[in-house]
C-alpha positions in Angstrom: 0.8 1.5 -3.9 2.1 -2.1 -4.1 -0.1 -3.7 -7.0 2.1 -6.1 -8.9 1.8 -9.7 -6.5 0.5 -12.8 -8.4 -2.5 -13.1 -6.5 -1.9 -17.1 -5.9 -4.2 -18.0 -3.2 -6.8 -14.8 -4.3 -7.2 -17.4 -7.5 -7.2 -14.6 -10.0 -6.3 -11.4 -10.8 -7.8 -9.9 -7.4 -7.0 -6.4 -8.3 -10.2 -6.3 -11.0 -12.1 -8.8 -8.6 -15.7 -6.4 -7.8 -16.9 -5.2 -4.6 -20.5 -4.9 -3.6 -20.4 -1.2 -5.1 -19.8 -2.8 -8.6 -16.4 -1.0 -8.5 -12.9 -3.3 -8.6 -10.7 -3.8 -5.6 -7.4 -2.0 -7.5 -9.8 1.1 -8.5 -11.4 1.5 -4.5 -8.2 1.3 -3.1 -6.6 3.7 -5.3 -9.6 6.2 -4.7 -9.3 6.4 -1.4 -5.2 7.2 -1.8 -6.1 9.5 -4.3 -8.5 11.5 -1.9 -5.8 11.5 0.9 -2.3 12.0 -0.7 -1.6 14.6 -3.5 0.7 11.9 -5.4 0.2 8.2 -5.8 2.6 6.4 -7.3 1.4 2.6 -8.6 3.5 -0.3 -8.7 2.4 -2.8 -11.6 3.8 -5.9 -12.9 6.1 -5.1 -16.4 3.2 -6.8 -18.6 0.0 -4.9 -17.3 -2.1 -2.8 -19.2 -3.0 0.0 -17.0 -5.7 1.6 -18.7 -7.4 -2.3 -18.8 -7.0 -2.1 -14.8 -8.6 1.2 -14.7 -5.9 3.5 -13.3 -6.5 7.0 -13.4 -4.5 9.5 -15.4 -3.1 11.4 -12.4 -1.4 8.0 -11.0 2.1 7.8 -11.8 2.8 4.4 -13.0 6.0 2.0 -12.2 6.7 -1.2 -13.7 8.3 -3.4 -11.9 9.9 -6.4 -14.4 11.0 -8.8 -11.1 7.3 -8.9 -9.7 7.8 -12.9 -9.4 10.5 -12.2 -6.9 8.0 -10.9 -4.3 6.5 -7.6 -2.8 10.0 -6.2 -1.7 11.4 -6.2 -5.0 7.9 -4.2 -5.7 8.9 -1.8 -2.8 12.5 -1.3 -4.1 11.2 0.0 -7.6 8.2 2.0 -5.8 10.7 4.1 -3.7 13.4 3.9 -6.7 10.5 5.9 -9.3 9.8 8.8 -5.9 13.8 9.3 -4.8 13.5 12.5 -7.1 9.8 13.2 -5.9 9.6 16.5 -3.3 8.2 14.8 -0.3 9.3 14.0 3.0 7.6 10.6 3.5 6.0 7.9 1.5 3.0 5.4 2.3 3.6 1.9 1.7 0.1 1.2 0.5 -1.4 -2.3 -0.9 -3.9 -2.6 -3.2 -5.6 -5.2 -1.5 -6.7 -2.7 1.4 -9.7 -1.0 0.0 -11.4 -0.1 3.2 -8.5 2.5 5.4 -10.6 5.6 6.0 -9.6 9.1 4.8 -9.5 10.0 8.2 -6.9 7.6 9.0 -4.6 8.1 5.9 -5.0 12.0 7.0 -4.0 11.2 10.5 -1.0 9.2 9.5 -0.2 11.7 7.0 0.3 14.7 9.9 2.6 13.0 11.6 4.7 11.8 8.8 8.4 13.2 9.0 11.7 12.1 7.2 12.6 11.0 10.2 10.3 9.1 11.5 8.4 5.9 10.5 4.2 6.1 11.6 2.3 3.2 11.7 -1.2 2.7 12.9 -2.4 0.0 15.2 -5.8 -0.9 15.5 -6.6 -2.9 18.9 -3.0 -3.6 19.3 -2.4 -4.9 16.2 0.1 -3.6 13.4 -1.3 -2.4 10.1 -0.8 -0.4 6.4 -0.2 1.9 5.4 3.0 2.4 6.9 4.7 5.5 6.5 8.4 6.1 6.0 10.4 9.0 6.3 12.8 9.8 3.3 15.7 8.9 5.9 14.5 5.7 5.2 14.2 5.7 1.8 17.6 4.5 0.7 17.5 1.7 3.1 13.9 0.3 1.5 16.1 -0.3 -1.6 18.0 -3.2 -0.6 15.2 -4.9 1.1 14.5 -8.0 0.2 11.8 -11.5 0.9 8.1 -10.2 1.4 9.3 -9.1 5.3 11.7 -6.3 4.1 9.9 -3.4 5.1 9.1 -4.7 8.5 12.6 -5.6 9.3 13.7 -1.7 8.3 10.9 -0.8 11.3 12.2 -3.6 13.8 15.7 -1.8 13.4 14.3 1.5 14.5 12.5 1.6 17.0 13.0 5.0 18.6 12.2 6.2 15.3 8.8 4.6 14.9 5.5 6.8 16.0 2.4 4.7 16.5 -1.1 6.1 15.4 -3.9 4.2 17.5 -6.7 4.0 15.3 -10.1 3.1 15.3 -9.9 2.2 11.8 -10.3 -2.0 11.1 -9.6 -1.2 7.6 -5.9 -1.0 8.5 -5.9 -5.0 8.9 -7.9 -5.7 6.6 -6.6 -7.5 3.4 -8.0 -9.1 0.5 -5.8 -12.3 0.6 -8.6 -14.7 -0.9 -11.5 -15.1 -1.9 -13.1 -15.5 1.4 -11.6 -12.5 2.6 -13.4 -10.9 -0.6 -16.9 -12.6 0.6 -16.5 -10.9 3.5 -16.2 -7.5 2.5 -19.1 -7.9 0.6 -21.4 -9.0 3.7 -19.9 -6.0 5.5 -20.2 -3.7 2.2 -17.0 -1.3 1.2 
């Protein structure tokens, strides 16, 4: 999970922002990964004080020092901390996200394979988490800019599966503060 942006046009740190449930946005998102994926792995800028944030023990923490330089370089350290992990596939998660259903993450999970990237599209549109094979895993490491993943799935297509959802939650970000306000008229 990608949790180490600057959170410029949120205003603030958006990660402890609170929802309607009185719980923070960093803490919902990573329940929700907990409760689908038997490892999460949490990206956080070098400074951050995790237990501060509220991360739970069984999150494995990685610091990424070069957070200024954008969500790839995020990425890069993410799949860097997992190359020695025994999966087959990771989820590119953001903690900005805190509304994809388990059912969803458990949907993308089954049809995760190292060769294959998954990504689920909700009325024809695109969204996270996406899901990349370990075939994949060394090229992640040299992306770069905050389009670096996507460019990895643009060069494969044959390789990409799409899960049609009926999940909004997989385009839905918390970019601002409006975007916040709007989760909390919808409630979490």
């Amino acid at each position: 999970m990608l949790a180490a942006g600057q959170s410029r046009r949120f205003g603030s740190d958006k990660r402890v922002a609170l929802l309607p449930d009185g719980h923070t946005l960093l803490a919902t998102s990573l329940q929700r990964a907990l409760c689908a994926f038997a490892q999460v792995a949490l990206v956080l800028r070098a400074d951050d004080d995790a237990a501060e944030l509220g991360v739970p023990e069984q999150v494995k923490v990685v610091r990424n020092a070069n957070s200024q330089q954008g969500m790839a370089s995020s990425l890069v350290v993410g799949i860097q901390a997992l190359q020695s992990a025994d999966v087959d596939a990771v989820a590119v998660l953001l903690a900005d996200m805190p509304q994809i259903q388990p059912a969803t993450f458990a949907a993308l999970a089954a049809m995760a394979s190292p060769e294959h990237i998954v990504v689920p599209v909700y009325q024809g549109q695109r969204g996270h988490p996406v899901l990349f094979g370990r075939s994949f895993w060394s090229e992640l490491t040299t992306v770069q800019g905050d389009a670096g993943a996507r460019d990895v799935v643009r060069r494969y297509p044959a390789c990409v599966k799409v899960l049609t959802v009926q999940d909004p939650g997989v385009c839905i970000d918390v970019d601002d503060a409006a975007a916040l306000a709007c989760l909390s008229q919808e409630h979490v």
